[in-house]
C-alpha distance (Angstrom), angle and dihedral (degrees) to the residues before:
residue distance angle dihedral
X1 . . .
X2 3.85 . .
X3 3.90 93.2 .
X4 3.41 97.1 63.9
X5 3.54 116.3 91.4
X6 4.16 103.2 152.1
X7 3.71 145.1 30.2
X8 3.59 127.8 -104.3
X9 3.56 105.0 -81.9
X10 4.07 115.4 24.5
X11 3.79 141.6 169.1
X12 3.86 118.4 -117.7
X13 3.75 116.2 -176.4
X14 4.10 99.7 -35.2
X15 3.24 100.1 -30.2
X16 3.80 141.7 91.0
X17 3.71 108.6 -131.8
X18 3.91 120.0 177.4
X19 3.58 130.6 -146.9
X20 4.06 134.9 73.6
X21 3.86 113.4 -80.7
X22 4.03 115.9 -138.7
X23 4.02 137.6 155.2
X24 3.99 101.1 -44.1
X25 3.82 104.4 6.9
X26 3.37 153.0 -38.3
X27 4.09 133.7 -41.1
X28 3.58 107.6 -140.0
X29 4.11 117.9 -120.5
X30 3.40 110.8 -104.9
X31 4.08 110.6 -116.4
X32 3.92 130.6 -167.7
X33 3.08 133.5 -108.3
X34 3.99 89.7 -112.1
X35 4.16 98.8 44.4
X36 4.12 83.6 70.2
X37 3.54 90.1 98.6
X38 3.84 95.3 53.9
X39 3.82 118.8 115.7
X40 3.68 95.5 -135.8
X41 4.06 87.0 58.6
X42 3.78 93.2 115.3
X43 3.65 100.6 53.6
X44 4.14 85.3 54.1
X45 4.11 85.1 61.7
X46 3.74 111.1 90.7
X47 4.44 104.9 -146.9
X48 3.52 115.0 -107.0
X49 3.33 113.7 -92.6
X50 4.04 96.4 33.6
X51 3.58 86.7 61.8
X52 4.12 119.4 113.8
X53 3.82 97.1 -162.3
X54 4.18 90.9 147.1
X55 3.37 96.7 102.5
X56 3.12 99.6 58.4
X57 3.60 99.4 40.5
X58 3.88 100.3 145.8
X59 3.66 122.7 165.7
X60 3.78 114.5 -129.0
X61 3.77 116.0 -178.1
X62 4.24 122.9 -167.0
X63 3.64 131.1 175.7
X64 4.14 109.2 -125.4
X65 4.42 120.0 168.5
X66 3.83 83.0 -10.8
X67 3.79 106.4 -57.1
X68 3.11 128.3 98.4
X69 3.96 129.2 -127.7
X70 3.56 128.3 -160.3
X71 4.31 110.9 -160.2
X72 3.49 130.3 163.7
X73 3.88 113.5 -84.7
X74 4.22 118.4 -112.4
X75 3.64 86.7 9.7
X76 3.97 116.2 113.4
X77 4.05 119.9 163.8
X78 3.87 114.7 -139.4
X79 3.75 137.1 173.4
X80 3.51 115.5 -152.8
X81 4.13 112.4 -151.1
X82 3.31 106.4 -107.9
X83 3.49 99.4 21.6
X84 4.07 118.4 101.2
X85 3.60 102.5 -141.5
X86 3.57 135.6 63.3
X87 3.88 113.3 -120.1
X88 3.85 149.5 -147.2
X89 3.71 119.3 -132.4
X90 3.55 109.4 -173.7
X91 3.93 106.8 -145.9
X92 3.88 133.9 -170.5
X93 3.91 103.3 -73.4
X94 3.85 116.0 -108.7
X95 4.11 92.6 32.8
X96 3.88 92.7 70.6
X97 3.60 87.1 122.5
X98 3.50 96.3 48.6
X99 3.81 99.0 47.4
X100 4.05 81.5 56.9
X101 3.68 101.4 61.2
X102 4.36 94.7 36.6
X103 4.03 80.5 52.1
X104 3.78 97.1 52.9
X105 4.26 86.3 54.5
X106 3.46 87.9 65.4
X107 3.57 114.8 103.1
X108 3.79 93.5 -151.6
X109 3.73 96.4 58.2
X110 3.50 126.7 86.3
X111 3.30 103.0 -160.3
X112 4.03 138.1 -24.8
X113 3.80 122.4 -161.4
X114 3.74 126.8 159.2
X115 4.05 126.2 -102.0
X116 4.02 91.2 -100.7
X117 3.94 113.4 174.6
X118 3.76 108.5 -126.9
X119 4.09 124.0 -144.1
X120 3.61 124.1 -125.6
X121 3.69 113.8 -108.2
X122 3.75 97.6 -108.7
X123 4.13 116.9 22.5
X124 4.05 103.8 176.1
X125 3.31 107.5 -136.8
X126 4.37 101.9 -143.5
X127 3.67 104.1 131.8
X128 3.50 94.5 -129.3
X129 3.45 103.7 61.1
X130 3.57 100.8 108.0
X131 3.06 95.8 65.7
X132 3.50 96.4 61.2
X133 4.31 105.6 82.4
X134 3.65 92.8 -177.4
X135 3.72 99.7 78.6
X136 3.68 101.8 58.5
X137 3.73 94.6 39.7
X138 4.16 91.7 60.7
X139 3.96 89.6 28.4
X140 3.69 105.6 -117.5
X141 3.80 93.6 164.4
X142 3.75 89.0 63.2
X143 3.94 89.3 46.3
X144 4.22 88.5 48.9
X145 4.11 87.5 51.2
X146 4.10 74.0 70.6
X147 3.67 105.9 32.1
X148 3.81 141.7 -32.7
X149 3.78 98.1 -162.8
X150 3.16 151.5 -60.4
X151 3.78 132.1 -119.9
X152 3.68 94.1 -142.4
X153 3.82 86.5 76.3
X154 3.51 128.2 78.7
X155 3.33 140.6 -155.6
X156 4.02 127.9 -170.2
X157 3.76 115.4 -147.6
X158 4.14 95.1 -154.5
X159 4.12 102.7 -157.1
X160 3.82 133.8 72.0
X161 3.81 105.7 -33.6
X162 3.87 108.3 -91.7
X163 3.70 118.4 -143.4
X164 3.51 107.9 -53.3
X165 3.99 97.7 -172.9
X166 4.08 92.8 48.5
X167 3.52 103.9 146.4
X168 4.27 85.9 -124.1
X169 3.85 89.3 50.4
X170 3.76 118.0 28.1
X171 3.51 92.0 89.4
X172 3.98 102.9 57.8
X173 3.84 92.6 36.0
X174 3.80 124.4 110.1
X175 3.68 127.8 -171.0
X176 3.85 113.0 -85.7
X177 3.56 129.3 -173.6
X178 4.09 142.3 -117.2
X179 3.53 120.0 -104.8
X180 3.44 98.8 -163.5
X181 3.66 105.5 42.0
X182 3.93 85.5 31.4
X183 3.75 89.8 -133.3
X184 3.96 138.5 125.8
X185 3.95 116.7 -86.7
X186 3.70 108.9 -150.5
X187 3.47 106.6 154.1
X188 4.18 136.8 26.8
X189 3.62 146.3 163.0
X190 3.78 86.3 -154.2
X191 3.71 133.9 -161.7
X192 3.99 127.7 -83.4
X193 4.06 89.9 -117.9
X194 4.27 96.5 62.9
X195 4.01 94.4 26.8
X196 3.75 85.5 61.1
X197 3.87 92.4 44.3
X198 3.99 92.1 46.3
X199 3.97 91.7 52.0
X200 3.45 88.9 51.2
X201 3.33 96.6 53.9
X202 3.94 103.7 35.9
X203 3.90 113.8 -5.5
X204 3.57 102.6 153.9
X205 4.28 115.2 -82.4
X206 3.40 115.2 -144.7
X207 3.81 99.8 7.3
X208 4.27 101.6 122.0
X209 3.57 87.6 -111.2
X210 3.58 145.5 102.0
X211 3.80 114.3 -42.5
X212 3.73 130.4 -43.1
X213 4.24 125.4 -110.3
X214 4.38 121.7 -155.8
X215 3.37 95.3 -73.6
X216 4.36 152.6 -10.3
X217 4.24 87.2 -102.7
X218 3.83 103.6 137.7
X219 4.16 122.8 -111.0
X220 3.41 131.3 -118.0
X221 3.89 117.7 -176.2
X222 4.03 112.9 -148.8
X223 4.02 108.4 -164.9
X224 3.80 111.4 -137.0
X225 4.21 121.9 159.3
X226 3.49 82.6 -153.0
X227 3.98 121.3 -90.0
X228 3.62 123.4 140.7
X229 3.80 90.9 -120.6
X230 3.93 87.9 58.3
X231 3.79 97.5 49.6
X232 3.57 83.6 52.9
X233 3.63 101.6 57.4
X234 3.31 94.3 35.2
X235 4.20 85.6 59.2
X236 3.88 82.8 53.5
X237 3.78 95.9 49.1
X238 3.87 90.8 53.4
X239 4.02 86.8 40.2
X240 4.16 93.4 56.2
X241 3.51 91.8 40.0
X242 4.18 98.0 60.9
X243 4.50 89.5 -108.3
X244 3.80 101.4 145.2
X245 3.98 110.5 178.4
X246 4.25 101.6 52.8
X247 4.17 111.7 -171.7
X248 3.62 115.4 -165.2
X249 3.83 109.9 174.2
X250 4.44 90.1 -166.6
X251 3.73 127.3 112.5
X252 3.59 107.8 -110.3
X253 3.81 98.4 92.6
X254 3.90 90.4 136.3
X255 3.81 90.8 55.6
X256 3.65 110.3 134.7
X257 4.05 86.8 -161.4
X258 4.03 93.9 44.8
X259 4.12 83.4 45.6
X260 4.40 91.7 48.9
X261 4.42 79.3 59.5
X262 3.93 91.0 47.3
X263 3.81 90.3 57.4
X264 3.63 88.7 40.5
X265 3.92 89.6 55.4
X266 3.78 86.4 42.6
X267 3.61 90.3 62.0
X268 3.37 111.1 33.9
X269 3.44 96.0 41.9
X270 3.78 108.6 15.5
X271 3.58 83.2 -116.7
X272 3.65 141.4 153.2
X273 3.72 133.3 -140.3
X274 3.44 127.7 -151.9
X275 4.21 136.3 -163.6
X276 3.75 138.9 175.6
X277 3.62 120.2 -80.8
X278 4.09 91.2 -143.3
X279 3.88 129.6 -87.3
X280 4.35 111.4 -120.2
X281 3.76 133.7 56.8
X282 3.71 134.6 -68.7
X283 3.35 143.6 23.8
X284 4.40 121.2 -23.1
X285 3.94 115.4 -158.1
X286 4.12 91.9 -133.1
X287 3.68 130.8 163.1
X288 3.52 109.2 -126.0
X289 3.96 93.9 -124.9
X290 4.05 111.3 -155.1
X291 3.83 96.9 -143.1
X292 4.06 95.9 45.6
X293 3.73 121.6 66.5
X294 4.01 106.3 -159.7
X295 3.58 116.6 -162.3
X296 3.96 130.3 -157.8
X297 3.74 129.9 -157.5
X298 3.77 139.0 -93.4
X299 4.29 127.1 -174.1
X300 3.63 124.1 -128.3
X301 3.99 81.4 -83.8
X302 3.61 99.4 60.1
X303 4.19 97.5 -105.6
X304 3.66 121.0 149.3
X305 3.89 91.1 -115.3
X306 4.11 97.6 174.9
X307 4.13 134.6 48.2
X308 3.87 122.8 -56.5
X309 3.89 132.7 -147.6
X310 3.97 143.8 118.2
X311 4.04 93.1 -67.2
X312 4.04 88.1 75.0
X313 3.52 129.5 106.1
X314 3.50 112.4 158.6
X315 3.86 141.3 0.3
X316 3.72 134.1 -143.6
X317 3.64 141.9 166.2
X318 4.08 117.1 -60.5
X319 3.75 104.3 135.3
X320 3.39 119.0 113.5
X321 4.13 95.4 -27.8
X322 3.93 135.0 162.7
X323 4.10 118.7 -112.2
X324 3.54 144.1 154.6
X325 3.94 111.3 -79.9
X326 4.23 125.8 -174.4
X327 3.75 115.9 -86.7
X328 3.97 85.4 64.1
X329 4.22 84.1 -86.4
X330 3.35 134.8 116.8
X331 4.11 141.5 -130.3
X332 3.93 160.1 167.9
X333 3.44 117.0 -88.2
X334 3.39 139.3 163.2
X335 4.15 137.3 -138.1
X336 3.75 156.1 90.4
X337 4.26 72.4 -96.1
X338 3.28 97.5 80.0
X339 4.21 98.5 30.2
X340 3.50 85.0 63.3
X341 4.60 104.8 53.9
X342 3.62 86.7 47.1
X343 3.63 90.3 51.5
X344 3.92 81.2 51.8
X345 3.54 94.7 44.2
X346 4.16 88.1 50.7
X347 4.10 85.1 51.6
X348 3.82 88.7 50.6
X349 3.66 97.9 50.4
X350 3.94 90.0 48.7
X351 3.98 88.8 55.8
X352 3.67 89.8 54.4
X353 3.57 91.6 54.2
X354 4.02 91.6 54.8
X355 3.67 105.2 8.4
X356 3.74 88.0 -170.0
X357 3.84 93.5 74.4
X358 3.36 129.3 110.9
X359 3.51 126.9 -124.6
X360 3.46 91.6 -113.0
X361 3.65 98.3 42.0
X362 3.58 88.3 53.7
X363 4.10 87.1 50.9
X364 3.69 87.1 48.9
X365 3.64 92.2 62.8
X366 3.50 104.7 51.0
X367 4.00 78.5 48.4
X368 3.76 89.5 66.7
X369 3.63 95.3 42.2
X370 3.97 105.3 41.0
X371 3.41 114.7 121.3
X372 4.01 107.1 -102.7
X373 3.69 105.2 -133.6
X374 3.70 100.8 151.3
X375 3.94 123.9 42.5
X376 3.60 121.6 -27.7
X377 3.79 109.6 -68.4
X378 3.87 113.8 -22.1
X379 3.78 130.6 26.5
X380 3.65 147.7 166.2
X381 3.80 91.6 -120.3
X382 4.03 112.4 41.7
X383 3.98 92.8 15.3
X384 4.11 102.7 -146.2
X385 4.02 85.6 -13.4
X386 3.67 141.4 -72.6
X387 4.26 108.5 -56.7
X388 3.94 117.7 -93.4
X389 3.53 95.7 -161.4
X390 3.45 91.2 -170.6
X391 3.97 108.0 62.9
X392 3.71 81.6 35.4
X393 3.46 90.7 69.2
X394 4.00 93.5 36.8
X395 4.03 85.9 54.8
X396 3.98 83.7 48.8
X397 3.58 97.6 56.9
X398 4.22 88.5 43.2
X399 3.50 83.4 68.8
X400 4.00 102.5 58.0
X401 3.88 109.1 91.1
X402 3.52 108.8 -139.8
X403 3.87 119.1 -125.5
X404 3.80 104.6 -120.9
X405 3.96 86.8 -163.4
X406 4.22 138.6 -30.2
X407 3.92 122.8 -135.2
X408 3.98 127.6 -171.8
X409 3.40 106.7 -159.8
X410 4.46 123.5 155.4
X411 4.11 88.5 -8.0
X412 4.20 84.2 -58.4
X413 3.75 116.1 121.8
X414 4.03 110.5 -153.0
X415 4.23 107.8 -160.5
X416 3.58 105.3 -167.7
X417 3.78 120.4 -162.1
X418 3.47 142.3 162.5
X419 3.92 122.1 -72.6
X420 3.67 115.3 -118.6
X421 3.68 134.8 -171.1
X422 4.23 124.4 -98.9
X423 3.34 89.6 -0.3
X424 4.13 139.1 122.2
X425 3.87 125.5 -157.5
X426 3.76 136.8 -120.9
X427 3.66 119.1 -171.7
X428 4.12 109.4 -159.5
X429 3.87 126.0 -179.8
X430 3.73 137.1 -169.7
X431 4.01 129.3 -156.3
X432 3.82 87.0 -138.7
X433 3.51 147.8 13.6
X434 3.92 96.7 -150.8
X435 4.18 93.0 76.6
X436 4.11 92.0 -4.8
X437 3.60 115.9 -159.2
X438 3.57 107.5 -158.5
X439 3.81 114.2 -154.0
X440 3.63 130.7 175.6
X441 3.95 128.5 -104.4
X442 3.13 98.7 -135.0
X443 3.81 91.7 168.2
X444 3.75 99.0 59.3
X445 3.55 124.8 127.9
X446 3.99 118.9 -138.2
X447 3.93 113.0 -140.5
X448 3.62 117.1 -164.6
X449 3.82 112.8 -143.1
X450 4.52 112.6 165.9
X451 3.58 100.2 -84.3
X452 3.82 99.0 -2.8
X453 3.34 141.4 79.6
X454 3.68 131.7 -152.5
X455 4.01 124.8 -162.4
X456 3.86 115.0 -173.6
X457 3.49 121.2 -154.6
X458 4.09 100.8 -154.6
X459 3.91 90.2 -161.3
X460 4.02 108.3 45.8
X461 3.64 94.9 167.5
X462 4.13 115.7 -151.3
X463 3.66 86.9 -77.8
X464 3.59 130.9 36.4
X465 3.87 134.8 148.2
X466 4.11 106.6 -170.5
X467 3.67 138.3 -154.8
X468 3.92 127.8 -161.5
X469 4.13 113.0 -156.8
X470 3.98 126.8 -171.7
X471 4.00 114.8 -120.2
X472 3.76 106.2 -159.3
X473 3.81 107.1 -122.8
């Protein structure tokens, strides 16, 4: 074997160090269950970090206080006092356990503890979810250990109605309405092009079925045939009727009409409206509209799979990923299409983490936290990077000031917080959390009190769930 370049057991420098040398490292020498006692135990741990212990990666699982823990099998982590790194013992297999506890009666060790393989916070549990690459790549299970949506948000899927009794979607999906025929839509088998975009943005996480989209926001399907004047009406339907996040998966991204509704959403409903950033190669003579946020497509590698040009702002996965599709199944597909609803879907989660962001603010933040795979800051081919969904969602949650404590006193509501530096205060309050409509206090009175702050709401109503946001000074 090529790798091996010394026997068991070998001097380096002046001292005896144990263990079998190969590519990268060292495999520790196995030692029984009766040498634990020897004085020379330390030098027979490889430090963490030099240690090879891949090829014998076994999984051992025991029951212990009624869980159960699944570790790595001849593998026990020690720290030795007065030693600086952690190290791996490698211990007769089957007596992990036992190696632990005669290690901890040492007076030279610190502390022992077995190799134990720890469980994300939050693993859906849709059967279908490994098929879908995209989610580890931008690190939605980090961004779920925060939130995976909330059904106060909204987001319009504006093409024909996809399916809206998919087993993945039925659930989450409101009625929508026709901008043609200017009439309700309450029921469709759909087509494969928006049930693909609607999983991807909101097919239900955590459900036992099927896969699992950004977030639990709910769906509304908007029915366009595809004319600029539709996509904007539709923009101003889901504007007048309090949808934030809009997805429309057209060309047409450069549309000065289509771009007049996406400031209309943005101010109405401090929304944000999203388009396609173009399937095909090369580059696309775009405008760069301000109040449309285009987004091109990566593969599971990272590569700019779609066209380029000033009109992007931010990429995301598209290329060859797994959705919803009509018949209640599911599929591959490929296209800026699909990049762009799970974009929306991202957007949507972030507003249900701080309802009191703006559609752009909540743009700006996966802005800072794309991943920057093209030149340093802005480009014509990722935008401000490909989406990390995850420390998106972390930056979300850094902007929710915590309520220190609440009092109802005279029909006045005092919201203490914490005082922070170059910053103003908003307080914002809602009658309801069911279908929360957050409105501004613009009444309130800010106390000043050392390192707290006090906002009193001189009208608290019989009801009233409240909100504090950070203004940047």
């Amino acid at each position: 074997m090529s790798w091996l370049r010394c026997r068991l057991g070998f001097v380096l420098g002046a001292f005896l160090v144990f263990g079998l040398e190969v590519e990268g490292g060292r495999i520790p020498e196995r030692v029984g269950i009766g040498e634990l006692g020897r004085n020379d135990l330390a030098a027979r741990a490889v430090p963490l970090g030099e240690a090879v212990i891949g090829r014998f990666d076994k999984v051992a699982v025991m029951r212990r206080g009624g869980e159960e823990w699944r570790f790595k099998r001849e593998v026990v982590l020690v720290k030795f006092k007065g030693l600086e790194k952690v190290r791996v013992l490698r211990v007769e297999e089957g007596r992990e356990w036992e190696a632990v506890l005669a290690l901890r009666q040492r007076k030279d060790v610190a502390f022992a503890e077995l190799d134990t393989y720890q469980e994300r916070q939050f693993k859906p549990n849709d059967p279908l979810r490994s098929n879908q690459w995209h989610h580890p790549v931008i690190g939605s299970f980090e961004a779920w250990n925060y939130s995976r949506g909330e059904p106060f948000v909204r987001i319009a899927i504006v093409d024909a109605p996809f399916q809206m009794n998919h087993p993945d979607l039925a659930a989450q999906t409101d009625a929508g309405w026709d901008a043609v025929d200017e009439v309700p839509v309450t029921s469709s088998s759909g087509i494969e092009h928006s049930t693909i975009c609607a999983g991807m943005a909101a097919a239900g996480i955590n459900n036992m079925v099927g896969v699992a989209g950004a977030g639990n926001c709910r769906l509304v399907p908007i029915n366009i045939n595809g004319a600029l004047s539709e996509m904007h009406n539709a923009v101003v339907w889901a504007a007048d009727h309090g949808i934030r996040v809009v997805s429309i998966s057209w060309t047409g991204g450069n549309s000065d009409t289509v771009n007049e509704a996406g400031e209309y959403l943005r101010t109405k409903a401090r929304g944000v409206l999203l388009m396609a950033g173009v399937n095909g190669t090369g580059f696309l003579d775009y405008t760069n509209q301000p109040s449309i946020y285009c987004i091109s497509m990566t593969d599971a590698a990272d590569n700019m799979r779609s066209r380029f040009g000033n009109h992007i702002d931010l990429a995301a996965p598209g290329w060859d990923v797994y959705s919803t599709t009509i018949g209640g199944g599911y599929r591959f597909d490929t296209g800026t299409s699909y990049a762009t609803p799970l974009v929306a879907g991202i957007a949507g989660v972030l507003l249900g983490i701080n309802p009191i962001l703006t559609g752009d603010e909540a743009m700006e933040l996966l802005k800072d936290t794309a991943q920057d795979f093209g030149s340093t800051g802005w480009d014509q081919f990722f935008g401000w990077g490909r989406v990390n969904f995850g420390a998106a969602a972390v930056a979300a949650r850094a902007t929710v000031p915590a309520i220190t404590s609440m009092v109802v006193s005279n029909e006045q509501a005092l919201v203490e917080t914490e005082l922070k530096a170059d910053v103003s205060y908003e307080l914002w309050k809602t009658g309801g959390l069911e279908t929360p409509a957050w409105e501004r206090v613009t009444n309130a009175v800010t106390i000043m009190n050392g390192a707290r702050v006090t906002l009193v709401d001189p009208v608290a109503g019989q009801k009233s769930f409240y909100r504090i946001r950070f203004v940047s000074r």
